[in-house]
C-alpha positions, 0 to 999 in steps of 0.5 A: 430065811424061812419061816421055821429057821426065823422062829429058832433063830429068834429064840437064840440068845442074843451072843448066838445070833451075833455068832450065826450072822458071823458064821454067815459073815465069814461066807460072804467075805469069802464070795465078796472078797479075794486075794485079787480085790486090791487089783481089781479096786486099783483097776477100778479107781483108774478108770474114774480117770478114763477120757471118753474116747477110752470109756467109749471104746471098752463100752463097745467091746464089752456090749458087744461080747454080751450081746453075742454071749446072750444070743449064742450061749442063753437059752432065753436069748437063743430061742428068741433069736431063732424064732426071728430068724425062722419069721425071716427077720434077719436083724443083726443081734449085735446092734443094741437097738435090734433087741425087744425090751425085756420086762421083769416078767420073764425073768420071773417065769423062767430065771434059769434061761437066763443062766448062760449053758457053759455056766452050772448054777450049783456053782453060783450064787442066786439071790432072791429078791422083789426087784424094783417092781414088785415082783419076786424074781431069782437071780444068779452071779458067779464068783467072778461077777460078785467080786468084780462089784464088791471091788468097784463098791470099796472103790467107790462108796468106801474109798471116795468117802475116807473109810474101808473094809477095816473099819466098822459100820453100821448097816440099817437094814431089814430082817429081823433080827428079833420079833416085832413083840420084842421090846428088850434090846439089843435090836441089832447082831455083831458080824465079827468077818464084815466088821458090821453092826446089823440093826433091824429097821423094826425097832425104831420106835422113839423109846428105844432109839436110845438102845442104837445110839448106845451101840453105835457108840459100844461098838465105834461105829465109825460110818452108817449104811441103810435106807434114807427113811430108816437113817432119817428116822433114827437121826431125827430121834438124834437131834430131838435126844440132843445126843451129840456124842454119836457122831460119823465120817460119813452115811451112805444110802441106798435102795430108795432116793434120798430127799433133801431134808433127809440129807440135811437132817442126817448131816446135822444128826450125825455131823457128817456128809450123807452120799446117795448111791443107786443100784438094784439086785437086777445088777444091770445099773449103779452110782454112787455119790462123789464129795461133789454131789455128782451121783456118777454111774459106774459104766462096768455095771451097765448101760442105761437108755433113756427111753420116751415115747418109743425112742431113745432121748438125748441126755438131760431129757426125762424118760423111761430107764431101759438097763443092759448089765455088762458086769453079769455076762454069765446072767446076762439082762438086756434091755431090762425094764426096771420101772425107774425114770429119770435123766442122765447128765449131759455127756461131756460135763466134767465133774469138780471131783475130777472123775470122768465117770458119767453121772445121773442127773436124777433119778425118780420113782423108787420111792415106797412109803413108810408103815407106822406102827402104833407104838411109834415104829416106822417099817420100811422094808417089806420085800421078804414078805414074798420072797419063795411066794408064787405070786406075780405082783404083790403090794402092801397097803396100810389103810389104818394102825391096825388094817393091812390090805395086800393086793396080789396077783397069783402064779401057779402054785398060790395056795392057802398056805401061800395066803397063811405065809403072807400073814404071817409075815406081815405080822412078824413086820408090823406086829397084831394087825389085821391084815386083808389079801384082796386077789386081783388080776393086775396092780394098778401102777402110778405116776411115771408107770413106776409100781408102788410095793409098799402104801400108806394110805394112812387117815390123818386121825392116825397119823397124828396118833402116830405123831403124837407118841413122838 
């Protein structure tokens, strides 16, 4: 949403926005959802019972379509090979290993390359987003992929857990819905086609927590969906208010790994399991919790190699994950560096669920940090900040309450109004603080090479300033 249709919807009464994010509701159910997604739900219920001679057998042939699809209808894909093949390299493109890894970077550059040429974008849906590194990219999903992963999302993370389309929930998200200034609620709008209640994560102060339980109990919420900081920072105010009158089936995160006390946190706030799952816009790689605890991939999405060293390790070993989607052949990703590390599970370990799907072992570095506000808020998703912008790299600093540095490195086009917007928007997020652009060339990356979009380098004077309106 840009900046000038922010500021008329934020001037909308409170029944208007719900209506207009119902109107948007009804678009996305249609794109997401179709007379065949009972079909495809069941397909996909009975793969969790694939034994692995069958799983390996679809892999092949899936990988094998969308590494031919790439090389022979991609413009990206097709120049490259044609390059190699003018070099005299005459490595088959049907061997996965044969393919260069393939960073963020270019797809950032030139995302309409990457749309196979039988495929006309007007007829797709792009999304905007930072992705897991950092920089904005553009991707695109035809019809038929966008309902082939909402179908395996009910299957599995609605379905495993005992609640489904008809049900109402609660999404923690981050746009917003009112200005940061904005002390009144109601902080969140009804989304009558998806059944949901969207609540703004930038309200989340500890005086108006009790304006969200209150909905949530208004509107029967009946499961919680968000960020594990934004469900942790609403559950703590739970236990703190002693409200034990909201309570859930079941809490599923996702976006950022899920820590242990966030879990047990949860749990205890709303009397309920709390479930992890793993994913990314990119679509080249998702899990999700089963009831056992066992974070299963969901092999139609994607192919993950563990990479350290320059090679690719055993299951059970750390290293680099290197992504190759199957669900998207018509924006097809291969070997696409994500700047996540982990371990995948051991193959052939069964599950106590009873689901043969294969599983992540864990999963690190996706986590980005907090930004407090003075009045006790605690602000967790920045990546609008740089949606549309020229910029290659962005990263956001807190360095005290009211000091915002944001290092950026430029793309053709970055301008002063470049500057202005990112301001701007930061300050729609935070509310009255000064905020620093330093432009550098490159953004220093931290442990395990993972990029860091969102700091806080907050002093322990602040933090406790912070701690103390709680």
């Amino acid at each position: 949403m840009s900046g000038l249709s922010l500021r008329l919807y934020h001037r909308l009464p409170s029944p208007a926005r719900s209506l207009a994010a119902s109107l948007h509701g009804w678009y996305l159910r249609w794109s997401r959802y179709g007379r065949d997604t009972p079909r495809l739900i069941a397909e996909a219920q009975e793969r969790e019972h694939w034994i692995a001679a069958q799983w390996d057998t679809w892999r092949q042939e899936r990988l094998a379509y969308v590494l031919h699809r790439a090389a022979t209808r991609v413009p990206y894909y097709r120049a490259q090979w044609a390059a190699r093949r003018r070099q005299g390299d005459h490595a088959s493109w049907e061997v996965l290993e044969n393919w260069p890894i393939l960073d963020n970077e270019r797809v950032r550059e030139t995302p309409a390359a990457f749309i196979a040429d039988d495929r006309n974008p007007r007829w797709m849906f792009n999304e905007h987003t930072s992705g897991t590194t950092g920089k904005p990219l553009v991707l695109w999903r035809t019809h038929r992929t966008m309902r082939s992963l909402h179908a395996l999302a009910v299957a599995r993370t609605r379905a495993w857990h005992g609640v489904s389309r008809r049900d109402r929930w609660a999404m923690l998200g981050g746009q917003l819905v009112v200005p940061t200034a904005s002390r009144r609620p109601p902080f969140w709008v009804w989304n009558a086609a998806l059944r949901q209640l969207y609540m703004s994560t930038y309200h989340l102060a500890p005086d108006l927590v009790p304006h969200y339980l209150d909905a949530l109990r208004r509107y029967e919420i009946v499961y919680l969906l968000g960020y594990p900081s934004a469900l942790y920072a609403l559950a703590q105010e739970v236990l703190r208010l002693g409200r034990g009158d909201v309570t859930m089936r079941v809490a599923i995160t996702s976006a950022e790994p899920l820590r242990e006390w966030e879990r047990e946190t949860i749990a205890a706030a709303f009397g309920c399991p709390v479930r992890e799952t793993y994913g990314m816009s990119e679509t080249v790689a998702w899990a999700s919790e089963c009831e056992r605890g066992t974070l299963h991939l969901w092999p139609e999405v994607g192919l993950i190699e563990v990479l350290a060293d320059g090679r690719v390790t055993a299951p059970g070993e750390f290293g680099e994950f290197i992504c190759t989607g199957l669900l998207n052949a018509d924006f097809p990703l291969i070997r696409c560096r994500l700047g996540d590390t982990g371990r995948l599970a051991p193959s052939g370990a069964l599950c106590a669920c009873g689901r043969t799907l294969p599983a992540l072992a864990a999963v690190h570095g996706r986590t980005n940090d907090l930004l407090l506000t003075r009045d006790g808020r605690r602000v967790a998703w920045f990546n609008p900040v740089w949606y549309g912008l020229p910029v290659r790299q962005g990263q956001i600093v807190q360095e005290g309450l009211d000091r915002i540095r944001v290092r950026y490195v430029p793309a053709a086009g970055f301008s002063d109004a470049s500057r202005r917007l990112i301001v701007q928007r930061v300050q729609e997020r935070l509310g009255d603080v000064h905020v620093v652009l330093e432009e550098v060339p490159e953004i220093a990356r931290g442990a395990h090479g993972k990029f860091r979009a969102v700091v806080c380098a907050l002093p322990a004077a602040d933090r406790t300033v912070v701690a103390g309106r709680r």
